[in-house]
BALOBA-1460 file (C-alpha; in Angstrom, 3 decimals):
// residues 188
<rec num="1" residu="x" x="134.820" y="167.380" z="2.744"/>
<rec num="2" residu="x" x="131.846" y="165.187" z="2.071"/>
<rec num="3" residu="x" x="129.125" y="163.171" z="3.963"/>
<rec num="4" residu="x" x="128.483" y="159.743" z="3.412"/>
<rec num="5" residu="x" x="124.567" y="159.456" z="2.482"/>
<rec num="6" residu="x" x="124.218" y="155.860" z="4.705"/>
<rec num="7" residu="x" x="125.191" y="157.507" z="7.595"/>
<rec num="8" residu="x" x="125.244" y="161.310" z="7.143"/>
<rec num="9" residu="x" x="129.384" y="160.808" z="8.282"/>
<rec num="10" residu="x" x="131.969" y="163.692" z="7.140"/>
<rec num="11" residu="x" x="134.234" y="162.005" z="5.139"/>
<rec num="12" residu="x" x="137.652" y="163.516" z="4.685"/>
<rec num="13" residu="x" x="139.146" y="163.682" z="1.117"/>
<rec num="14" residu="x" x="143.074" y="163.298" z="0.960"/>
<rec num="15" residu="x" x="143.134" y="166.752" z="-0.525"/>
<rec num="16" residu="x" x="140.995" y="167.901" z="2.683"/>
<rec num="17" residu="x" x="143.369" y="166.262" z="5.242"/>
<rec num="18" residu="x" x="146.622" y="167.512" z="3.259"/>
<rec num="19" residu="x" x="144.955" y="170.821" z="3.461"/>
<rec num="20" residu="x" x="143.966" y="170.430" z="7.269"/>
<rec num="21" residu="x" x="147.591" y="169.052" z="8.047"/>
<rec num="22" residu="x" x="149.955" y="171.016" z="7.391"/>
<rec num="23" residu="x" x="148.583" y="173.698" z="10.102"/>
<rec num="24" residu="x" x="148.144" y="171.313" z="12.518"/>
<rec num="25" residu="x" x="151.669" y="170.213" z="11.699"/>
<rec num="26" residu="x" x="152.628" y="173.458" z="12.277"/>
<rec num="27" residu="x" x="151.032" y="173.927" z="16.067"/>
<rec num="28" residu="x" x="152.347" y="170.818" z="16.552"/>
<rec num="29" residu="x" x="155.911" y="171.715" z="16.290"/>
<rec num="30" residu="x" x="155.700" y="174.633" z="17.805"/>
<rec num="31" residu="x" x="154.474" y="172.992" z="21.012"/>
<rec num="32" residu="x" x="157.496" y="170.733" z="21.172"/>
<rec num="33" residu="x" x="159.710" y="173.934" z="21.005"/>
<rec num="34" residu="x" x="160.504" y="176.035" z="23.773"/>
<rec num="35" residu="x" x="159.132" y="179.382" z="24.455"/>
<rec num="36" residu="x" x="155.992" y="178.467" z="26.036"/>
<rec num="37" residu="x" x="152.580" y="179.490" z="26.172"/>
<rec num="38" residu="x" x="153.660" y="182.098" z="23.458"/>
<rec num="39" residu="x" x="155.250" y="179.993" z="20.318"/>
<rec num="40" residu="x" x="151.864" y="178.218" z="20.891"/>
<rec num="41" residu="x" x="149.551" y="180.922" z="20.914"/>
<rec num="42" residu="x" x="150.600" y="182.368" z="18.115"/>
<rec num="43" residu="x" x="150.406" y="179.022" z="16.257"/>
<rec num="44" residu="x" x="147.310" y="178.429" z="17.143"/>
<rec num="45" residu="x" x="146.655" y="182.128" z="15.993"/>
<rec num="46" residu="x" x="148.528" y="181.451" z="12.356"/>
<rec num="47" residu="x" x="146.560" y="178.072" z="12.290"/>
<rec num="48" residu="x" x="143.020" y="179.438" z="12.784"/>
<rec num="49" residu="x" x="143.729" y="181.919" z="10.525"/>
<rec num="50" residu="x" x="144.854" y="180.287" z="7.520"/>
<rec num="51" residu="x" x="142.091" y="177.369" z="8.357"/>
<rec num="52" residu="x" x="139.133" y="178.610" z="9.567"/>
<rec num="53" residu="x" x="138.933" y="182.569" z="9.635"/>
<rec num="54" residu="x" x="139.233" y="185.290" z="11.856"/>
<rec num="55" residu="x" x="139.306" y="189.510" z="12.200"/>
<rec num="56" residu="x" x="139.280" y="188.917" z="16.089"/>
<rec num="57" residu="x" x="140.754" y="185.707" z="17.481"/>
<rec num="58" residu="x" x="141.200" y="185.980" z="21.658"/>
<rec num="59" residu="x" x="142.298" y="183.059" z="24.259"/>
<rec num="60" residu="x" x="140.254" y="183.029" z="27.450"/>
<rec num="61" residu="x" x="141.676" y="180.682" z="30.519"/>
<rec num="62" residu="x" x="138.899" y="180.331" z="33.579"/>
<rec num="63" residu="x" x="140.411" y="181.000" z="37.121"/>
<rec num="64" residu="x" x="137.659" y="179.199" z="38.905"/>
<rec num="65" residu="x" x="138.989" y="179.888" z="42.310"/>
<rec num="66" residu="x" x="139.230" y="183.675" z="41.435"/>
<rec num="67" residu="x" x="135.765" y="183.435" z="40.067"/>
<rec num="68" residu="x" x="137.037" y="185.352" z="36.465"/>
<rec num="69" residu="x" x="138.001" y="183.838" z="32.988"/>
<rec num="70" residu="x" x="141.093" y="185.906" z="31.721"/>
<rec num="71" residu="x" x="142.311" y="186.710" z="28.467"/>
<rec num="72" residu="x" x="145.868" y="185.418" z="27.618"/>
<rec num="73" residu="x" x="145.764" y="186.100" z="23.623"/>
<rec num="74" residu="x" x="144.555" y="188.642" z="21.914"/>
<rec num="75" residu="x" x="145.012" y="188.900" z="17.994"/>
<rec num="76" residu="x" x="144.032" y="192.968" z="18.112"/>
<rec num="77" residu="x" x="145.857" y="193.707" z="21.621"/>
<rec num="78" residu="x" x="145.237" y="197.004" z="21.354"/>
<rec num="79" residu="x" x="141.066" y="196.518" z="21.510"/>
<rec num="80" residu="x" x="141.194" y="193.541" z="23.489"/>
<rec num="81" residu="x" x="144.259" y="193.910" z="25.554"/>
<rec num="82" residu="x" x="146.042" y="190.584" z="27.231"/>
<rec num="83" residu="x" x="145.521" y="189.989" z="30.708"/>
<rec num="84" residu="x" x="142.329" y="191.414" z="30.679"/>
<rec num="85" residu="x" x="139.836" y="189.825" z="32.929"/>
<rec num="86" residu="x" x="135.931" y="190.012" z="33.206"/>
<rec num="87" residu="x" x="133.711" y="188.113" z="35.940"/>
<rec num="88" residu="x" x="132.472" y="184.516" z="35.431"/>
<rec num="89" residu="x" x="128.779" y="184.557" z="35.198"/>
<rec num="90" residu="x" x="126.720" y="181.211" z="36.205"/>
<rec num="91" residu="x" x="124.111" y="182.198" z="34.787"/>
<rec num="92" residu="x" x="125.081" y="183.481" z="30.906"/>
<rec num="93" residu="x" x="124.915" y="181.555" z="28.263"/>
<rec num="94" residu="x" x="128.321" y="181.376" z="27.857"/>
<rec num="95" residu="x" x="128.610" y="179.157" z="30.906"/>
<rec num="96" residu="x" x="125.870" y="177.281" z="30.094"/>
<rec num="97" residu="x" x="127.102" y="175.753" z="26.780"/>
<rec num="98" residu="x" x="130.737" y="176.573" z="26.969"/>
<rec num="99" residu="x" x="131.764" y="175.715" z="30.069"/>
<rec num="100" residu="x" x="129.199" y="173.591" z="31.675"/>
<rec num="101" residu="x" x="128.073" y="171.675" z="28.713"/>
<rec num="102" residu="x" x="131.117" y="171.342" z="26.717"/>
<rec num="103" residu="x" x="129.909" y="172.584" z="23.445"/>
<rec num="104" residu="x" x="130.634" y="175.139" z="21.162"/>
<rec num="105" residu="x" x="128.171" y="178.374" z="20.954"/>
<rec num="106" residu="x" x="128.100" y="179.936" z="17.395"/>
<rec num="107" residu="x" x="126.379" y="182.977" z="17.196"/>
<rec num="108" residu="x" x="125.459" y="183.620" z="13.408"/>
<rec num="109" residu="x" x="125.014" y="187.333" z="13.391"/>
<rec num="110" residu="x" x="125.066" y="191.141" z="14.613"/>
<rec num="111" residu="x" x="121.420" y="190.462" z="17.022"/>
<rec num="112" residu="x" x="123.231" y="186.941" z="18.095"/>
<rec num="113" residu="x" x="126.051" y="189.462" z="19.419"/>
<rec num="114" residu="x" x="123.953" y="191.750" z="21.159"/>
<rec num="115" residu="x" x="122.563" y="189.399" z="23.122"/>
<rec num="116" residu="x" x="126.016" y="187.110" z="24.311"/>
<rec num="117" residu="x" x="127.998" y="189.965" z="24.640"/>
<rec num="118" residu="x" x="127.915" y="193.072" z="26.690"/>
<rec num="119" residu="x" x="131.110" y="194.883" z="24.479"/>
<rec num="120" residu="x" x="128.995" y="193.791" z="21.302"/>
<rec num="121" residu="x" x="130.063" y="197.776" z="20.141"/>
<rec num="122" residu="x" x="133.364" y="197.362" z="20.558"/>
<rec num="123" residu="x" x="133.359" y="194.116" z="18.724"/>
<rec num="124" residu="x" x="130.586" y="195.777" z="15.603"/>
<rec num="125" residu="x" x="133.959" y="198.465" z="15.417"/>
<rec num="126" residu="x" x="136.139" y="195.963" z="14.465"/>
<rec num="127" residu="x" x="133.780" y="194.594" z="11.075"/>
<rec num="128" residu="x" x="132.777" y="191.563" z="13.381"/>
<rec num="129" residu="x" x="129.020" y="190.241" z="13.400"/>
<rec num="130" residu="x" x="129.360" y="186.944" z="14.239"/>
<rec num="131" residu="x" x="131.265" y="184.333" z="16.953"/>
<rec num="132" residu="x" x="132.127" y="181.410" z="17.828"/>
<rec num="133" residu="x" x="133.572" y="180.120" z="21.240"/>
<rec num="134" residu="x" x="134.817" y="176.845" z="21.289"/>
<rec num="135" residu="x" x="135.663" y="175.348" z="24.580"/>
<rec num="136" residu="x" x="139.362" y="173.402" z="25.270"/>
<rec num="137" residu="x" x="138.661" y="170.827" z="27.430"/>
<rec num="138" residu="x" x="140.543" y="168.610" z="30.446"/>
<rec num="139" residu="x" x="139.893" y="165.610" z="32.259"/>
<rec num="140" residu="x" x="136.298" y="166.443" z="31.933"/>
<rec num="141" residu="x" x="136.315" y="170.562" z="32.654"/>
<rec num="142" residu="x" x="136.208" y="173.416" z="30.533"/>
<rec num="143" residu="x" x="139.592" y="175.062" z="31.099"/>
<rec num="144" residu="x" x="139.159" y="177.948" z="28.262"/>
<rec num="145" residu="x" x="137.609" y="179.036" z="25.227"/>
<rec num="146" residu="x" x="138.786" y="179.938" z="22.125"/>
<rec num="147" residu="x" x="136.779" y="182.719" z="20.816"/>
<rec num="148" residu="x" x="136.820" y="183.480" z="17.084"/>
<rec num="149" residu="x" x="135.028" y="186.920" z="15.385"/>
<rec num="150" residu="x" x="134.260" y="187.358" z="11.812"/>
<rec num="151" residu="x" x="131.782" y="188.604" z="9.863"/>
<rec num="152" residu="x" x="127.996" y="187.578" z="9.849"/>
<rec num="153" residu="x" x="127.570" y="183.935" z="9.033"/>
<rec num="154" residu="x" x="131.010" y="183.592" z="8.731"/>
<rec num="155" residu="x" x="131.266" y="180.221" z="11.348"/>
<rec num="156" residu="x" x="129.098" y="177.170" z="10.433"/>
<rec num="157" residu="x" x="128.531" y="174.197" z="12.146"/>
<rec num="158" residu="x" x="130.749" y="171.705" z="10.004"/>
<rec num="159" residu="x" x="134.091" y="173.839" z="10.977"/>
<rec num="160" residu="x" x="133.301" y="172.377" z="14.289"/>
<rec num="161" residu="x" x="135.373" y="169.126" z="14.265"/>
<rec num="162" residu="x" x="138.240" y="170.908" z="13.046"/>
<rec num="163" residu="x" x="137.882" y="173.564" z="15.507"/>
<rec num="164" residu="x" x="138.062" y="170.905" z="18.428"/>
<rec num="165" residu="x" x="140.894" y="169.328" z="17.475"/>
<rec num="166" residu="x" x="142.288" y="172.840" z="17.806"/>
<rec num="167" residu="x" x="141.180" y="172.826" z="21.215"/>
<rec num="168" residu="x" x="142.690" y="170.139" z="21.837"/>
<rec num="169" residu="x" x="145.928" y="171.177" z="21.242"/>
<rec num="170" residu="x" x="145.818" y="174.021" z="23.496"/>
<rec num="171" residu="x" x="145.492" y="172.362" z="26.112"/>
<rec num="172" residu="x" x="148.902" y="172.164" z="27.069"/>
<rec num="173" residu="x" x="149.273" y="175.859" z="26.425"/>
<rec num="174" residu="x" x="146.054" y="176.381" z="28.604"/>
<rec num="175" residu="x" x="147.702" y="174.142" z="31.533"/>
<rec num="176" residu="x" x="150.962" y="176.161" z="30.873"/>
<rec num="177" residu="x" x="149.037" y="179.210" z="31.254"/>
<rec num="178" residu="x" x="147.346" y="178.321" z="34.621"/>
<rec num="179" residu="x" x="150.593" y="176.582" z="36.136"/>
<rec num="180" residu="x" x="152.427" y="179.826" z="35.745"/>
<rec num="181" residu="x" x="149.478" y="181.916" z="36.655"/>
<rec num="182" residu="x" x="149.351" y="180.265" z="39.736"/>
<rec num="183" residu="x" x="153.104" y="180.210" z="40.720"/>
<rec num="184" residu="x" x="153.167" y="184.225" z="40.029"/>
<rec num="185" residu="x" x="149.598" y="184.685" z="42.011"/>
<rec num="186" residu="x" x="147.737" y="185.146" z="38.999"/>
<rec num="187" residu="x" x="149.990" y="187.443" z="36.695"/>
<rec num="188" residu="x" x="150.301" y="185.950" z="33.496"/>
């Protein structure tokens, strides 16, 4: 990708879209199949993977009326087990940017972690030192965040447009996810 010196624009070269479009293809696709929230998840897992980068990719849905976001995907389960749930809190960050605001929050390295997150040694164990959380959005709310973990400096502000359009798709996973959470009472 390149910017356009008049007016500082990303401009997409064909090889950059081919590249971008066959993963998006791909979580496409599996969205018009059957087996959802899952064949989604995981292709929005596979996607962000090959395209942007992960070591710790999770899925967090907000239950407003339970007051708690809750993780429905987890790319290392066994650290950051599904169905997990952790208070929302007003007055983080987080909530701030994410959710109220409707912006992404990178945090470049090991003392950005520290200070967003409260398992930042859990997260140092598994090689990651930097974040990003990029919010899927509705009608005008935050509905989730899409949290990505890598290694310091790893996320920059120009994967940003591709990482919305990411967002974007999930948000019929996301609305998928909370229909069936609240048939079931909120069980996943």
């Amino acid at each position: 990708m390149r910017f356009d010196d008049s007016t500082g624009q990303a401009v997409m070269s064909s090889s950059d879209f081919m590249a971008q479009a066959g993963p998006l293809g791909d979580v496409a696709q599996a969205l018009a199949q059957a087996g959802q929230p899952d064949r989604g998840l995981a292709a929005l897992s596979a996607a962000l993977s090959a395209r942007i980068g992960y070591r710790l990719f999770t899925v967090l849905v907000l239950d407003r009326q339970a007051g708690v976001s809750r993780r429905f995907y987890s790319s290392q389960p066994v650290a950051y087990p599904t169905a997990g749930a952790k208070p929302i809190r007003e007055d983080s960050e987080f909530y701030a940017r994410v959710v109220q605001e409707g912006q992404a929050r990178i945090c470049d390295d090991r003392e950005a972690c520290r200070q967003a997150f409260p398992d930042h040694d859990l997260i140092f164990s598994l090689g990651c030192e930097s974040a990003v959380n990029v919010p899927v959005r509705w009608n005008g709310q935050t509905i989730a965040s899409l949290n990505l973990l890598h290694q310091a400096g790893w996320y920059r502000q120009d994967m940003l447009a591709e990482l919305n359009w990411y967002a974007a798709l999930a948000i019929p996973v996301i609305q998928e996810i909370t229909h069936t959470t609240r048939q079931t009472g909120g069980k996943p």
